[in-house]
Backbone of each chain as nested JSON, in Angstrom:
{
  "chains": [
    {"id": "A", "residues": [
      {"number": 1, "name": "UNK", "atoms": {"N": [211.376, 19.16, 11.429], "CA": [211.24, 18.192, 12.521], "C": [212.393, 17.217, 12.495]}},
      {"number": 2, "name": "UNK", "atoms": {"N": [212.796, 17.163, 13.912], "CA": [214.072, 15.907, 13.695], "C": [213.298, 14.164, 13.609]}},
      {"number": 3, "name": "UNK", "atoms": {"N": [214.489, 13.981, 12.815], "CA": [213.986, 12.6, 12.066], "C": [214.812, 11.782, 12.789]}},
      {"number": 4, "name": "UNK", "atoms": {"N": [215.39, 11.97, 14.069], "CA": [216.218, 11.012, 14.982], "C": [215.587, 10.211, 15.532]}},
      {"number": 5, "name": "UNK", "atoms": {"N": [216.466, 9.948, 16.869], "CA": [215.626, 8.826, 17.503], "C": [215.31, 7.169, 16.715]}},
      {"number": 6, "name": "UNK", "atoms": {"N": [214.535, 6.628, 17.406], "CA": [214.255, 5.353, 16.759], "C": [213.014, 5.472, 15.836]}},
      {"number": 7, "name": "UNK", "atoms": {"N": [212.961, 4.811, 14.919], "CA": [212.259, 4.319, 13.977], "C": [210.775, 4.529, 14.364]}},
      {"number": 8, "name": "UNK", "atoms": {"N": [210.542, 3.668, 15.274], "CA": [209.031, 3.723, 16.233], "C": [208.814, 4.979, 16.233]}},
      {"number": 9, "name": "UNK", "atoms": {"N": [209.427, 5.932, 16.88], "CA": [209.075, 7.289, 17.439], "C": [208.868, 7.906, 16.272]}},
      {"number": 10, "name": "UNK", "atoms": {"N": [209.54, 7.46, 15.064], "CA": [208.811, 8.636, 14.236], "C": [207.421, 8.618, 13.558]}},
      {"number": 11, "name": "UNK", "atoms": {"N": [207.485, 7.026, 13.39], "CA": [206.157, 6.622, 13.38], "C": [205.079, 7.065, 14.418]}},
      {"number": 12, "name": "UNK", "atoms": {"N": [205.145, 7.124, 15.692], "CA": [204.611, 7.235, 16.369], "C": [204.181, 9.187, 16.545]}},
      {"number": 13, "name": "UNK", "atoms": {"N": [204.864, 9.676, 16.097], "CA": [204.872, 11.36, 16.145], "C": [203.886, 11.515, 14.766]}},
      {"number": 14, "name": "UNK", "atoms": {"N": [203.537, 10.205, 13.626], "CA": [202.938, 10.157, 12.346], "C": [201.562, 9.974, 12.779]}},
      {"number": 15, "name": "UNK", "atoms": {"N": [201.877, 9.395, 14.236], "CA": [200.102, 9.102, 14.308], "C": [198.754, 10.139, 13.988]}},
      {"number": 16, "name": "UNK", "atoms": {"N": [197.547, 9.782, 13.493], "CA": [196.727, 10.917, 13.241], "C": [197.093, 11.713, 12.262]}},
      {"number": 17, "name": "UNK", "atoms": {"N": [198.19, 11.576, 11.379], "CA": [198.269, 12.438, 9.953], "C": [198.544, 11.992, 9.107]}},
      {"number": 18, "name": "UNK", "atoms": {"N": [198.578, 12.903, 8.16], "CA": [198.347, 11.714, 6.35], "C": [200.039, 10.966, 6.154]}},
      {"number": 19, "name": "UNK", "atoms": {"N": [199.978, 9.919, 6.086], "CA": [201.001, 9.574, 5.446], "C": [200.338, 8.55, 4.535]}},
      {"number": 20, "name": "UNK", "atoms": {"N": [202.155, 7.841, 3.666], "CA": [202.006, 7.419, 2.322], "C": [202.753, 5.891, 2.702]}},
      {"number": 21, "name": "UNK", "atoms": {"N": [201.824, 5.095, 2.608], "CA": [202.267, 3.911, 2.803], "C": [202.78, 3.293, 1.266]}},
      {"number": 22, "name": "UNK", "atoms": {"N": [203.985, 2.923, 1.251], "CA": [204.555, 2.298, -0.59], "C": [205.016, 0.967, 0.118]}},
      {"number": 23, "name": "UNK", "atoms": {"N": [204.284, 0.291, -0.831], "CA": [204.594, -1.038, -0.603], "C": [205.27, -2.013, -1.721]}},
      {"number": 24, "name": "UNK", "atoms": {"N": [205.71, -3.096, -1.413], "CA": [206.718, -3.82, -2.076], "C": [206.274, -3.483, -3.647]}},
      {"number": 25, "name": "UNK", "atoms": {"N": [205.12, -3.89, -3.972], "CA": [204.431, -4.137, -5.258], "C": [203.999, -3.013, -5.825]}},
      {"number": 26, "name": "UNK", "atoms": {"N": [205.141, -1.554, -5.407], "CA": [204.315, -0.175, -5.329], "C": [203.445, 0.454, -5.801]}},
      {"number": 27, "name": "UNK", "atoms": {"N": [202.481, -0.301, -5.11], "CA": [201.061, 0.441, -4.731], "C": [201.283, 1.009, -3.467]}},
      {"number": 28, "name": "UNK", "atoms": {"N": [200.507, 2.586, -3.478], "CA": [200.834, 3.113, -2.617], "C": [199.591, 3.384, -1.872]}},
      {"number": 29, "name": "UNK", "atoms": {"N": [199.335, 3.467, -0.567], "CA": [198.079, 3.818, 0.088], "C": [198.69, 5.211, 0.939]}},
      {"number": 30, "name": "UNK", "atoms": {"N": [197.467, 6.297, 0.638], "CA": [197.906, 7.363, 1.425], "C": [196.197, 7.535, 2.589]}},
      {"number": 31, "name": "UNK", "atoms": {"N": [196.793, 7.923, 3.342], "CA": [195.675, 7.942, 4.757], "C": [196.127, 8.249, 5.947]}},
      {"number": 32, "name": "UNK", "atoms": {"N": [194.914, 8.514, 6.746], "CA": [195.945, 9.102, 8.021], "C": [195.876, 8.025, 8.918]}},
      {"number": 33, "name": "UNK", "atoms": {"N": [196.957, 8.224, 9.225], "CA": [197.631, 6.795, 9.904], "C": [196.744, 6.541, 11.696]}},
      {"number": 34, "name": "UNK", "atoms": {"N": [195.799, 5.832, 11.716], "CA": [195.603, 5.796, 12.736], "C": [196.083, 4.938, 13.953]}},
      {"number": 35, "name": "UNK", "atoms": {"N": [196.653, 3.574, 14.061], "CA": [197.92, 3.126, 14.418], "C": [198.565, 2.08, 13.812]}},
      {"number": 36, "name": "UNK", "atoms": {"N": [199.59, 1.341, 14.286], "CA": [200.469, 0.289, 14.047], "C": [200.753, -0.153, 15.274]}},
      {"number": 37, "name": "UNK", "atoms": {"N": [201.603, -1.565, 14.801], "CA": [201.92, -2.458, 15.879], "C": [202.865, -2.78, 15.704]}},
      {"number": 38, "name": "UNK", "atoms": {"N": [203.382, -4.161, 16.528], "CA": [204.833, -4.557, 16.094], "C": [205.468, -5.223, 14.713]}},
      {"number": 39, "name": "UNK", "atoms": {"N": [204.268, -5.481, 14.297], "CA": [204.408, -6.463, 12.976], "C": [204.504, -5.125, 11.85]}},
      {"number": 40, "name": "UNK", "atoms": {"N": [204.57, -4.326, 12.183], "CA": [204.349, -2.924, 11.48], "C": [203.222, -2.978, 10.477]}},
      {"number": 41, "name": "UNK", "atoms": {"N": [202.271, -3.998, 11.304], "CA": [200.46, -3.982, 10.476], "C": [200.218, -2.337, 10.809]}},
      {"number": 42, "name": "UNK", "atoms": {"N": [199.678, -1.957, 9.937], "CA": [198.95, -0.862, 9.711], "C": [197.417, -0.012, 9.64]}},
      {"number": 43, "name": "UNK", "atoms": {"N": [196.854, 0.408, 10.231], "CA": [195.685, 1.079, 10.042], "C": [195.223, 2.44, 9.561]}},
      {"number": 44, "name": "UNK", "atoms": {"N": [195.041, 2.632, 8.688], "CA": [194.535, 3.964, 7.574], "C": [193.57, 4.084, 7.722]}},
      {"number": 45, "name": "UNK", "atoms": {"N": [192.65, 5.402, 7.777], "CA": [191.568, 5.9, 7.675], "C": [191.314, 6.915, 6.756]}},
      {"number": 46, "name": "UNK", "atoms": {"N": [190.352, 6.782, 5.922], "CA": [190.024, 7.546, 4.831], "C": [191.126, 7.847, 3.611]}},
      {"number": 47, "name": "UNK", "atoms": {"N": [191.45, 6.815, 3.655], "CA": [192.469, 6.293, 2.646], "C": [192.284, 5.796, 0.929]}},
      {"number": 48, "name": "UNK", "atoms": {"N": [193.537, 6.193, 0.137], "CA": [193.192, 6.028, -1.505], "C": [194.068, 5.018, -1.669]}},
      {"number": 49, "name": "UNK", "atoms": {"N": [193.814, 4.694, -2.616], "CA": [194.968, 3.084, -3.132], "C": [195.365, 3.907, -4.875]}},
      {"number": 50, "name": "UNK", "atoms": {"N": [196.536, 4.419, -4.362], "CA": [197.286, 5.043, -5.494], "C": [198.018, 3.688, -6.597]}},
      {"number": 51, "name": "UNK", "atoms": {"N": [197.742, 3.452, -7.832], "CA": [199.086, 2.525, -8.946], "C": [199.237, 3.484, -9.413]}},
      {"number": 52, "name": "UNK", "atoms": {"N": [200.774, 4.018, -10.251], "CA": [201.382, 4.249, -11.016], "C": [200.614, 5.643, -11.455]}},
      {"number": 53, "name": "UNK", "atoms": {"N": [201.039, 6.32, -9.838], "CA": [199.772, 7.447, -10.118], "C": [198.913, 7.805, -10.027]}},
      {"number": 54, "name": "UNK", "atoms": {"N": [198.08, 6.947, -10.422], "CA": [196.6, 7.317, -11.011], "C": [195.71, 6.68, -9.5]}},
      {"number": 55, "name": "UNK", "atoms": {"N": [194.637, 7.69, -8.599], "CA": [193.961, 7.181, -7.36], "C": [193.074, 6.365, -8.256]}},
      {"number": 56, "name": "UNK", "atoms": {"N": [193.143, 4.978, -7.788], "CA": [192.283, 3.631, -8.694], "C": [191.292, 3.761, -7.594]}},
      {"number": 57, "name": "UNK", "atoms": {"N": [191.42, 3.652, -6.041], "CA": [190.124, 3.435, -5.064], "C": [190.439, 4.099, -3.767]}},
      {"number": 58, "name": "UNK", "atoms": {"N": [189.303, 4.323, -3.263], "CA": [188.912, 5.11, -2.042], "C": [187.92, 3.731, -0.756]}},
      {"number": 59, "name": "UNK", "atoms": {"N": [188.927, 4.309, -0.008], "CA": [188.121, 3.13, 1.344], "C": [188.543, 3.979, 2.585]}},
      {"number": 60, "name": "UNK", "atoms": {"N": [186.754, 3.949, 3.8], "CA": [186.552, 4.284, 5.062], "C": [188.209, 3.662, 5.533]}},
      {"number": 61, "name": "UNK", "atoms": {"N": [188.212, 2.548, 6.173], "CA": [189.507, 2.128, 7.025], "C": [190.224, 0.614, 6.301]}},
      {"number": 62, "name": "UNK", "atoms": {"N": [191.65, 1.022, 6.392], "CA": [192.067, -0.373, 5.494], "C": [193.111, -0.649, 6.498]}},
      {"number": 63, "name": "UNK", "atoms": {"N": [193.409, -2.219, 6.902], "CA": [194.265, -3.161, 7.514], "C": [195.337, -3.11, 6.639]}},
      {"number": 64, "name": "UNK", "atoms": {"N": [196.948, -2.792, 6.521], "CA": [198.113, -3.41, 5.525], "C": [199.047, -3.982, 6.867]}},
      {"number": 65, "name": "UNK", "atoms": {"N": [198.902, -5.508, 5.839], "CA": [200.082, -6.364, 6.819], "C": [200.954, -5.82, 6.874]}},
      {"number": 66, "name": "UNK", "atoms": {"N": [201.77, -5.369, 7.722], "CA": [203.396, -4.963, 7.64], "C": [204.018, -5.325, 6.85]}},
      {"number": 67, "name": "UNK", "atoms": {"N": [204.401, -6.844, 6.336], "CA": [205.504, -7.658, 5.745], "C": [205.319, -7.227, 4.012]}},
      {"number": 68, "name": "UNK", "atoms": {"N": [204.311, -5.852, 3.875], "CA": [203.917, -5.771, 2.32], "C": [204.772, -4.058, 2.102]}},
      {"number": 69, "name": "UNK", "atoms": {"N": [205.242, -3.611, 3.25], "CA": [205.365, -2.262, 3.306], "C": [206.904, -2.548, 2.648]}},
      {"number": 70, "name": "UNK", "atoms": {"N": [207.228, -1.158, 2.199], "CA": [208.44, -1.02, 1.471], "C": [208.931, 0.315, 2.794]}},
      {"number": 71, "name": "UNK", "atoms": {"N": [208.219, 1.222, 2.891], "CA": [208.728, 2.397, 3.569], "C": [207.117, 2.909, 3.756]}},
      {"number": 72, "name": "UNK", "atoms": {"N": [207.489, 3.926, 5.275], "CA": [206.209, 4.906, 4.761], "C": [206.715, 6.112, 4.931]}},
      {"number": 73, "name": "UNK", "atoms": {"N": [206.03, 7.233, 3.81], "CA": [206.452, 8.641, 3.766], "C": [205.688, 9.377, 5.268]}},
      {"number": 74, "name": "UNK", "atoms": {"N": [206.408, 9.879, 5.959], "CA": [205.632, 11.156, 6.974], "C": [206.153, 12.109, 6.227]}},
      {"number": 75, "name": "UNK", "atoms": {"N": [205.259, 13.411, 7.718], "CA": [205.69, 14.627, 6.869], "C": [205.341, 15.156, 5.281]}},
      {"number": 76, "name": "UNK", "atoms": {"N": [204.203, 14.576, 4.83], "CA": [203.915, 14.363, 3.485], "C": [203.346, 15.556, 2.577]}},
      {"number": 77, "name": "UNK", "atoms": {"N": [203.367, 16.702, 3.614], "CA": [203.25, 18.264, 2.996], "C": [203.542, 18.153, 1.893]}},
      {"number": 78, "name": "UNK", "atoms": {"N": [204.711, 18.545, 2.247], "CA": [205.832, 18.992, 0.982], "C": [205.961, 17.777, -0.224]}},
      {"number": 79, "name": "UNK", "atoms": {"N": [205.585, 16.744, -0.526], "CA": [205.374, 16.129, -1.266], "C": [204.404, 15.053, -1.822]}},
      {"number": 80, "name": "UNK", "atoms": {"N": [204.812, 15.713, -3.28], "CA": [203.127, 14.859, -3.899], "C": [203.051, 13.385, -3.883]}},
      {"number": 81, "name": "UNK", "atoms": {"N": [202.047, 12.771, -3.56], "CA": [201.564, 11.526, -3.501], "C": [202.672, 10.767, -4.744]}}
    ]},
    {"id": "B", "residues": [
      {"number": 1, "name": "UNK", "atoms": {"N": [186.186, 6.202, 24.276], "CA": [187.483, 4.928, 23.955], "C": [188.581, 5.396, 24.78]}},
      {"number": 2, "name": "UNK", "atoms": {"N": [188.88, 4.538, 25.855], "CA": [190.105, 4.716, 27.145], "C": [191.628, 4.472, 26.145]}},
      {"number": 3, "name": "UNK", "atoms": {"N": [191.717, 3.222, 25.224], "CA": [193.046, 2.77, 24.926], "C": [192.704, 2.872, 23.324]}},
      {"number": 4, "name": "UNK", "atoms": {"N": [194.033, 3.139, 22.85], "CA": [194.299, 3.242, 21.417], "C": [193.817, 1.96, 20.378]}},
      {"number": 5, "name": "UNK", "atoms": {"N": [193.081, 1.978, 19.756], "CA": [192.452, 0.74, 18.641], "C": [193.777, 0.264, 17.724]}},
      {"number": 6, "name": "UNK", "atoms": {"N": [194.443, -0.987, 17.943], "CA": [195.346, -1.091, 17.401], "C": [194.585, -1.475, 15.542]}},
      {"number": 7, "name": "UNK", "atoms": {"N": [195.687, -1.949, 14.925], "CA": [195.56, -2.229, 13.523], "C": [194.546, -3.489, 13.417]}},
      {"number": 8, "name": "UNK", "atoms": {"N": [195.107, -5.012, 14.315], "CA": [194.115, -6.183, 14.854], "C": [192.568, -5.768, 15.292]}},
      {"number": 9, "name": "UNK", "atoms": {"N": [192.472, -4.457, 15.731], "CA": [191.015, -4.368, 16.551], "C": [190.087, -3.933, 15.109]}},
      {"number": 10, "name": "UNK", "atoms": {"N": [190.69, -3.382, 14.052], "CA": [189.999, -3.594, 12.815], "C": [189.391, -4.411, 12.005]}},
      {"number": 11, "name": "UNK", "atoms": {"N": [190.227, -5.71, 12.189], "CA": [189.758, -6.81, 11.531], "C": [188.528, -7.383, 13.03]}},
      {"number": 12, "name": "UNK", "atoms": {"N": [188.947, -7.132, 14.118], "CA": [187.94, -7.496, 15.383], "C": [186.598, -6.757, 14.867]}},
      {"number": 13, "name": "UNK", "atoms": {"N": [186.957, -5.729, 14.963], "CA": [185.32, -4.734, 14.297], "C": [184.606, -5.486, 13.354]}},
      {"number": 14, "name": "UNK", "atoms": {"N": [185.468, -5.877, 12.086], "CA": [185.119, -6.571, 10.996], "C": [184.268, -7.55, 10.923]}},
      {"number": 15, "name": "UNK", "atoms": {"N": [184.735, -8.692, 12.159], "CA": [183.591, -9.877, 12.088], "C": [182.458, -9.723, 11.824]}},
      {"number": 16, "name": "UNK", "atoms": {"N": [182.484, -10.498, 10.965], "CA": [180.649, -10.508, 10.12], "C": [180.457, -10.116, 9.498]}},
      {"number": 17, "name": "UNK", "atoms": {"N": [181.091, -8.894, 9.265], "CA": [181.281, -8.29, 7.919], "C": [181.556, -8.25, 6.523]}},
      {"number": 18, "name": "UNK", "atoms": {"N": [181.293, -7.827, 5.775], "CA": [181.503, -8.061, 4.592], "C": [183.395, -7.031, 4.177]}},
      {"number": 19, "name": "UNK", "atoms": {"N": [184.225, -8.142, 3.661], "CA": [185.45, -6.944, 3.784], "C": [185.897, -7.235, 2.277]}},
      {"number": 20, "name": "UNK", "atoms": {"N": [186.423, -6.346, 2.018], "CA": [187.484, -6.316, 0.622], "C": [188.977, -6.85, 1.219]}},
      {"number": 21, "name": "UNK", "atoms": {"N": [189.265, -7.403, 0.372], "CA": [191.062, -8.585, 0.906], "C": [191.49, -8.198, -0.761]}},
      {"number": 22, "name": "UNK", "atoms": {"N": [192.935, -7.779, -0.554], "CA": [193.795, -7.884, -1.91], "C": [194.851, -8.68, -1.184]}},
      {"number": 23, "name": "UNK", "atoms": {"N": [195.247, -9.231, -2.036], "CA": [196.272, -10.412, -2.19], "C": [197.198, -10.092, -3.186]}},
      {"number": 24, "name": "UNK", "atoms": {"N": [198.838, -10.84, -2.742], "CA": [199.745, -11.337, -3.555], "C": [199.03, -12.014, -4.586]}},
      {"number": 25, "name": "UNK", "atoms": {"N": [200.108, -11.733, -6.064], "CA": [199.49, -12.157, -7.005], "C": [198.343, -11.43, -8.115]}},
      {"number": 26, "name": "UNK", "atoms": {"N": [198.435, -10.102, -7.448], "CA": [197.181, -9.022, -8.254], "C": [195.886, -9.917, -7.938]}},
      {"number": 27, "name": "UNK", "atoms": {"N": [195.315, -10.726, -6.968], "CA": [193.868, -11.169, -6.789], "C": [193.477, -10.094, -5.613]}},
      {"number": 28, "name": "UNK", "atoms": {"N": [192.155, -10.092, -5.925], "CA": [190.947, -9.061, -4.721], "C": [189.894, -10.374, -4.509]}},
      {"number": 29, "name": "UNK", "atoms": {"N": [189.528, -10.315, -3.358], "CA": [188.405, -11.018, -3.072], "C": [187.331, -10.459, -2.247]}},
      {"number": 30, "name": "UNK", "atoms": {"N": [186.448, -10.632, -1.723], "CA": [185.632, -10.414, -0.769], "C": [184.69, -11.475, -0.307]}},
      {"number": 31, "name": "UNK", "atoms": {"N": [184.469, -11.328, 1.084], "CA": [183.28, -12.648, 1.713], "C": [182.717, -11.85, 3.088]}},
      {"number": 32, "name": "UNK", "atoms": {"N": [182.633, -12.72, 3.693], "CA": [181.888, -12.256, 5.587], "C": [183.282, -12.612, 6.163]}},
      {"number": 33, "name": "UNK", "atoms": {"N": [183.879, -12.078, 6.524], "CA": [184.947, -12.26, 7.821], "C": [184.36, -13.158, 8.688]}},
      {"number": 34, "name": "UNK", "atoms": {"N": [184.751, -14.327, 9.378], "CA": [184.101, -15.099, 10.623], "C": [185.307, -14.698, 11.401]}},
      {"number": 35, "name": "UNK", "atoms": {"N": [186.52, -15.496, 11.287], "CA": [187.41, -15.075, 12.086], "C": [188.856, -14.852, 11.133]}},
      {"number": 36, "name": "UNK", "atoms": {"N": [189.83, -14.812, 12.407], "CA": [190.667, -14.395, 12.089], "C": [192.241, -14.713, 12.968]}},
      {"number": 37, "name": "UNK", "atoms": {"N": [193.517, -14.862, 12.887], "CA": [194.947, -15.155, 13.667], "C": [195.369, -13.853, 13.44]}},
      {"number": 38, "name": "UNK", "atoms": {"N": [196.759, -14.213, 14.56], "CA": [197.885, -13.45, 14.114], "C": [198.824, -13.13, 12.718]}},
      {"number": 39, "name": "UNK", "atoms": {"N": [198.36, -14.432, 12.292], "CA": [199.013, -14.718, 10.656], "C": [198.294, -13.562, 9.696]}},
      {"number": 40, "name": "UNK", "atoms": {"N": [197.172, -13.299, 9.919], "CA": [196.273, -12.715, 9.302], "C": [195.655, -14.328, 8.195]}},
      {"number": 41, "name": "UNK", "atoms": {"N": [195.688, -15.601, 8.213], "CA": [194.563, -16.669, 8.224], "C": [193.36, -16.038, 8.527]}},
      {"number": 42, "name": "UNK", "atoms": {"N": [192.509, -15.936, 7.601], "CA": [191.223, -15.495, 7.707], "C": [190.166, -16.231, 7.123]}},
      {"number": 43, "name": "UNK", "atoms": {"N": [189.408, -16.432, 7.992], "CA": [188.002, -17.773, 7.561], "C": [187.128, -16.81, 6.956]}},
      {"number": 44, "name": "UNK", "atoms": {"N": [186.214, -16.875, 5.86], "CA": [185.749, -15.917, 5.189], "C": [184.462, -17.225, 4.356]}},
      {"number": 45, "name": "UNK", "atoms": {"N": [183.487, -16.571, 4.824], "CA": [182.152, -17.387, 4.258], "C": [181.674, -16.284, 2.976]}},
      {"number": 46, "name": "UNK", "atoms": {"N": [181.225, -17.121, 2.235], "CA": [180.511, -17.186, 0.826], "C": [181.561, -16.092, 0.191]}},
      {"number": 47, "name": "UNK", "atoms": {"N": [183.067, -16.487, 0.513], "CA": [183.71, -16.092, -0.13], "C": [183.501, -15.612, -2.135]}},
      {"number": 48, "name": "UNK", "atoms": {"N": [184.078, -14.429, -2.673], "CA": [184.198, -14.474, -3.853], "C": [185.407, -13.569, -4.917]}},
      {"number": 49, "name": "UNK", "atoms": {"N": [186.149, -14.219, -5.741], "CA": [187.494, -13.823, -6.189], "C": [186.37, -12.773, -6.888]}},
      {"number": 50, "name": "UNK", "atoms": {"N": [187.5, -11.317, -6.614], "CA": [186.7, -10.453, -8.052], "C": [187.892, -10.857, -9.0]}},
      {"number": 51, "name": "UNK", "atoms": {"N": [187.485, -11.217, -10.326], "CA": [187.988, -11.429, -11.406], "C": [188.052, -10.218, -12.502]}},
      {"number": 52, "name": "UNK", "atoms": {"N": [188.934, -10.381, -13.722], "CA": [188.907, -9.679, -14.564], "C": [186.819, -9.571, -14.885]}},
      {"number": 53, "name": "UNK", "atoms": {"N": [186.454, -10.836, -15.109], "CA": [185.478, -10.959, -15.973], "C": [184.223, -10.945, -14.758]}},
      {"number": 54, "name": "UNK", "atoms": {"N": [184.344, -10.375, -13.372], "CA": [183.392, -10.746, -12.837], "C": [183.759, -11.471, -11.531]}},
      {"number": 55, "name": "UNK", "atoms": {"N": [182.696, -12.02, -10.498], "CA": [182.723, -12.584, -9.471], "C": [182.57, -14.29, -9.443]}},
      {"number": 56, "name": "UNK", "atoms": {"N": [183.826, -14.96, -8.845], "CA": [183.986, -16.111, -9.272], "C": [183.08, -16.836, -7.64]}},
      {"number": 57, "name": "UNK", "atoms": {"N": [182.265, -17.031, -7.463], "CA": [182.175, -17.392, -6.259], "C": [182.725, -19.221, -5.551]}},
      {"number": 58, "name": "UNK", "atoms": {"N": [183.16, -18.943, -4.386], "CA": [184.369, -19.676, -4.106], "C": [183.848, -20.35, -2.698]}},
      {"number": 59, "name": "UNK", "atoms": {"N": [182.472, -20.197, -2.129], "CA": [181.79, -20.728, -0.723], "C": [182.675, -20.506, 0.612]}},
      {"number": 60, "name": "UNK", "atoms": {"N": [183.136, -21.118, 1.192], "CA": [183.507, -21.021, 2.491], "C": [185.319, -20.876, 2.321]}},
      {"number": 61, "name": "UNK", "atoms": {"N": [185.646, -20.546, 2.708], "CA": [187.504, -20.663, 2.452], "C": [188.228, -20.283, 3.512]}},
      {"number": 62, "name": "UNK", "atoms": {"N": [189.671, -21.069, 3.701], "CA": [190.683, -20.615, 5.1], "C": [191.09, -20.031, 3.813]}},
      {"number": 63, "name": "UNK", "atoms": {"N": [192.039, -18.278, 3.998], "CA": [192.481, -17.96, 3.853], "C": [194.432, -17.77, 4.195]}},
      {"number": 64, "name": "UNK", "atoms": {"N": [195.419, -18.59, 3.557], "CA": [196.511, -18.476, 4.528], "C": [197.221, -16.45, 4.619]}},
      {"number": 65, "name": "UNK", "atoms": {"N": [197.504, -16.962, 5.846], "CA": [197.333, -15.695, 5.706], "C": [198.408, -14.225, 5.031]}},
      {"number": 66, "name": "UNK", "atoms": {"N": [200.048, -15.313, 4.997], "CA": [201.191, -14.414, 4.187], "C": [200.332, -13.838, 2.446]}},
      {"number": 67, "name": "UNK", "atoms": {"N": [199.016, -14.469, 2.397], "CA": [199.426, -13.979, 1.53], "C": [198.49, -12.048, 1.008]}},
      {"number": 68, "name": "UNK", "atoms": {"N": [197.766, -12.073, 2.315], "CA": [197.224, -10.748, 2.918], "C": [198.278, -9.303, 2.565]}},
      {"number": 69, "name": "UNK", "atoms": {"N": [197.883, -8.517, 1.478], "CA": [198.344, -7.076, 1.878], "C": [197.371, -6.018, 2.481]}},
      {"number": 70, "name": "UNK", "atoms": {"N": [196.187, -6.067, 2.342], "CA": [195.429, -4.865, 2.781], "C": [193.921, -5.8, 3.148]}},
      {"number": 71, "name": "UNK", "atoms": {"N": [193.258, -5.531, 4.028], "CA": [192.061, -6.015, 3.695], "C": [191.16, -4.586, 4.981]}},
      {"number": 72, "name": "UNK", "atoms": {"N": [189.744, -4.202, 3.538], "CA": [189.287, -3.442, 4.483], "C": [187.796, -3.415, 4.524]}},
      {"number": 73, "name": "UNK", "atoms": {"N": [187.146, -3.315, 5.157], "CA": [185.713, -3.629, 5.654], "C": [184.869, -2.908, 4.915]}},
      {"number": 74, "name": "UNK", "atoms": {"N": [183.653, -3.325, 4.604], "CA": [183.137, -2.685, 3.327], "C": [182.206, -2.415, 4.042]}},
      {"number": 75, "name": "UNK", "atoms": {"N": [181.483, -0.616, 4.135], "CA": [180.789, 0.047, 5.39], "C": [179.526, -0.174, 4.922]}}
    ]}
  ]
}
């Protein structure tokens, strides 16, 4: 899949599938992305809260402020959490 | 559902609810959501820090809100 275009759009082509949210403090939340906004706040559904590896917790739907995100992985087939 | 539920319409669902909040600083808390901003400032009744040792309870609290990474509604 091309990874062009703007930023948004690829996010936006992420909607409805698993991605890997890594955030500043990397902890990572993986879930399927159900949307975002401009603040690049985030909404996950059926989502794990990965540290240093190890899945510590499992939650129905989780809110992440944008301003905590480092990157998020799409496309997350091909690679492990 | 006509329009897409943004990330905000989660914490909207939330009111009244009982939610899990992690915070800057390695703290978790939980209370009742009352309301809520754009900041993510969140008013949260019978608030309580989970602690190493347990639940510190903390009554009514403004939450500011930078200091919000995840907070999610406890079903």
């Amino acid at each position: 899949m091309s990874m062009s275009s703007i930023p948004v759009n690829s996010l936006r082509k992420a909607l409805n599938k698993q991605v890997i949210i890594r955030l500043k403090d990397n902890v990572r939340y993986k879930g399927k992305l159900v949307s975002f906004d401009q603040n690049m706040n985030v909404w996950l559904r059926e989502s794990t809260e990965i540290i240093e590896d190890e899945e510590v917790a499992s939650y129905g739907d989780i809110f992440v402020r944008g301003n905590n995100i480092l990157f998020v992985q799409v496309n997350i087939e091909d690679y492990p959490a | 559902m006509s329009k897409t539920q943004k990330p905000m319409d989660l914490l909207n669902n939330a009111r009244e609810k009982t939610v899990l909040i992690r915070l800057r600083g390695n703290r978790r808390m939980r209370g009742t959501l009352k309301a809520y901003d754009v900041h993510l400032n969140l008013i949260l009744e019978n608030a309580e820090e989970i602690g190493e040792e347990g639940l510190i309870p903390l009554g009514d609290i403004i939450l500011r809100g930078d200091n919000v990474i995840m907070v999610s509604p406890v079903i």
